[in-house]
C-alpha positions as CSV (number, residue, x, y, z in Angstrom):
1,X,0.0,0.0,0.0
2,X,2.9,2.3,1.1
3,X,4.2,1.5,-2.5
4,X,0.6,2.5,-4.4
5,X,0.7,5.6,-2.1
6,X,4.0,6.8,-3.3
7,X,2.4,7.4,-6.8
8,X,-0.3,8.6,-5.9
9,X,-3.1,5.8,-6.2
10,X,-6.5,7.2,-5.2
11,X,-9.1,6.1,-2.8
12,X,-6.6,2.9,-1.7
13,X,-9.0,0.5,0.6
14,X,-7.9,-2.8,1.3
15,X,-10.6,-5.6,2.3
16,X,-10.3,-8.7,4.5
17,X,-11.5,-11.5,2.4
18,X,-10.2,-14.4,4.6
19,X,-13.4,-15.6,6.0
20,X,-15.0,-15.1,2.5
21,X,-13.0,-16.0,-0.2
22,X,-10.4,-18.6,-1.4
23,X,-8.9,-16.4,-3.8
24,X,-6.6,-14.6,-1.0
25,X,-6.7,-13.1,2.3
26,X,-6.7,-9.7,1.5
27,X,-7.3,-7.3,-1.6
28,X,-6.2,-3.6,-2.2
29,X,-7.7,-1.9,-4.3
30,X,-6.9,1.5,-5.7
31,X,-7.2,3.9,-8.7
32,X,-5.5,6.4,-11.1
33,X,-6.3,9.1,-13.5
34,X,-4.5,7.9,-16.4
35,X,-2.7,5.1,-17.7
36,X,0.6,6.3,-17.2
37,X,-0.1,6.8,-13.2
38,X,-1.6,2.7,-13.4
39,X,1.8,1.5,-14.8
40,X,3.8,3.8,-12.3
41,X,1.6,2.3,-9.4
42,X,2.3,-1.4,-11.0
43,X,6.2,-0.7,-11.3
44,X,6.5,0.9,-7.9
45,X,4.3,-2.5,-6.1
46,X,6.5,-5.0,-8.5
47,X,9.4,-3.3,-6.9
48,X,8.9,-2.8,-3.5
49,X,7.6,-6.7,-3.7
50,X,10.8,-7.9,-5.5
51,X,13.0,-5.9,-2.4
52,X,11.0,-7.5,-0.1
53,X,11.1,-10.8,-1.4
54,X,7.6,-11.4,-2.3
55,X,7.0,-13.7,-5.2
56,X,4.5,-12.4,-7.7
57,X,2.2,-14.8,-9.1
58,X,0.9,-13.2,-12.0
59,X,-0.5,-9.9,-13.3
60,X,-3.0,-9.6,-15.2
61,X,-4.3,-6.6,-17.3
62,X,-1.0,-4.6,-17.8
63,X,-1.6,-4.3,-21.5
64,X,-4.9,-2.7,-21.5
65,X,-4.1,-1.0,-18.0
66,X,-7.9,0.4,-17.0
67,X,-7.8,-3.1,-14.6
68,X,-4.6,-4.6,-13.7
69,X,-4.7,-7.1,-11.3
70,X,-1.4,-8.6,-9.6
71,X,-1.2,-11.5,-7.6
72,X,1.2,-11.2,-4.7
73,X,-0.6,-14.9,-3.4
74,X,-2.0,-13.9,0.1
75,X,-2.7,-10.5,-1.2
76,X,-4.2,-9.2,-4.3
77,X,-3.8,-5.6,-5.5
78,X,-6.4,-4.6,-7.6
79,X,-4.8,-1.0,-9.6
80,X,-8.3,0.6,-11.6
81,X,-8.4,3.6,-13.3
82,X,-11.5,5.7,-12.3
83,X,-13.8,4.5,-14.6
84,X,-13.6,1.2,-14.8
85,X,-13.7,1.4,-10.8
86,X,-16.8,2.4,-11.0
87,X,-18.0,0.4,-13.3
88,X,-16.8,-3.2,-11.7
89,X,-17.5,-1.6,-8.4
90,X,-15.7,-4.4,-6.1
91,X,-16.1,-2.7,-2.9
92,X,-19.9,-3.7,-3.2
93,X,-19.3,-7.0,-4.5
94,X,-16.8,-7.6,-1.6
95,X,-19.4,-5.7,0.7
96,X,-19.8,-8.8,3.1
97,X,-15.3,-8.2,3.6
98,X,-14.2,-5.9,6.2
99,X,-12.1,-3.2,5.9
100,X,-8.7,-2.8,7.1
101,X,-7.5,0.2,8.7
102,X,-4.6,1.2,6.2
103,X,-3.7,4.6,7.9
104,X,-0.4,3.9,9.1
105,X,0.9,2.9,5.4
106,X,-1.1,5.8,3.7
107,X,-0.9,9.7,3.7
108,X,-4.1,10.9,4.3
């Protein structure tokens, strides 16, 4: 999250999917004003990850870049530019997930 924040992600909310959802135990989910911010926000989380020593699973989405999705295993980051936010809306279809209070890793 601290990485997304660096370049400026928007609205950054992560869920806690554990008791609902195989898939992982948590997902962030953030957006960007334009597609160069998305691919800055996906290079700056790949790094951070890589120093860490966080395998990536897979990304998906980088090509088109309004929904990239990368798969860090027990967390997935979701990056969305504003409109297709809206449109796939996850926080509602997640609604049942809690939030996580993410304001020590984000400026506010």
């Amino acid at each position: 999250m601290k990485a997304a924040d660096s370049k400026h992600a928007e609205d950054i909310l992560a869920l806690d999917v554990r008791e609902i959802s195989l898939l992982a135990d948590y997902f962030v989910i953030c957006s960007a004003n334009s597609e160069r911010q998305i691919n800055a926000i996906i290079d700056e989380v790949l790094e951070q990850e890589e120093k860490n020593g966080v395998e990536v699973k897979r990304i998906e989405g980088k090509d088109g870049a309004a929904w990239v999705l990368i798969d860090l295993g027990d967390v997935i980051v979701h990056v969305f530019s504003n409109n297709e936010r809206a449109f796939y809306n996850l926080e509602k279809l997640w609604a049942d997930a809690p939030l996580v209070d993410i304001s020590q890793w984000v400026v506010a």
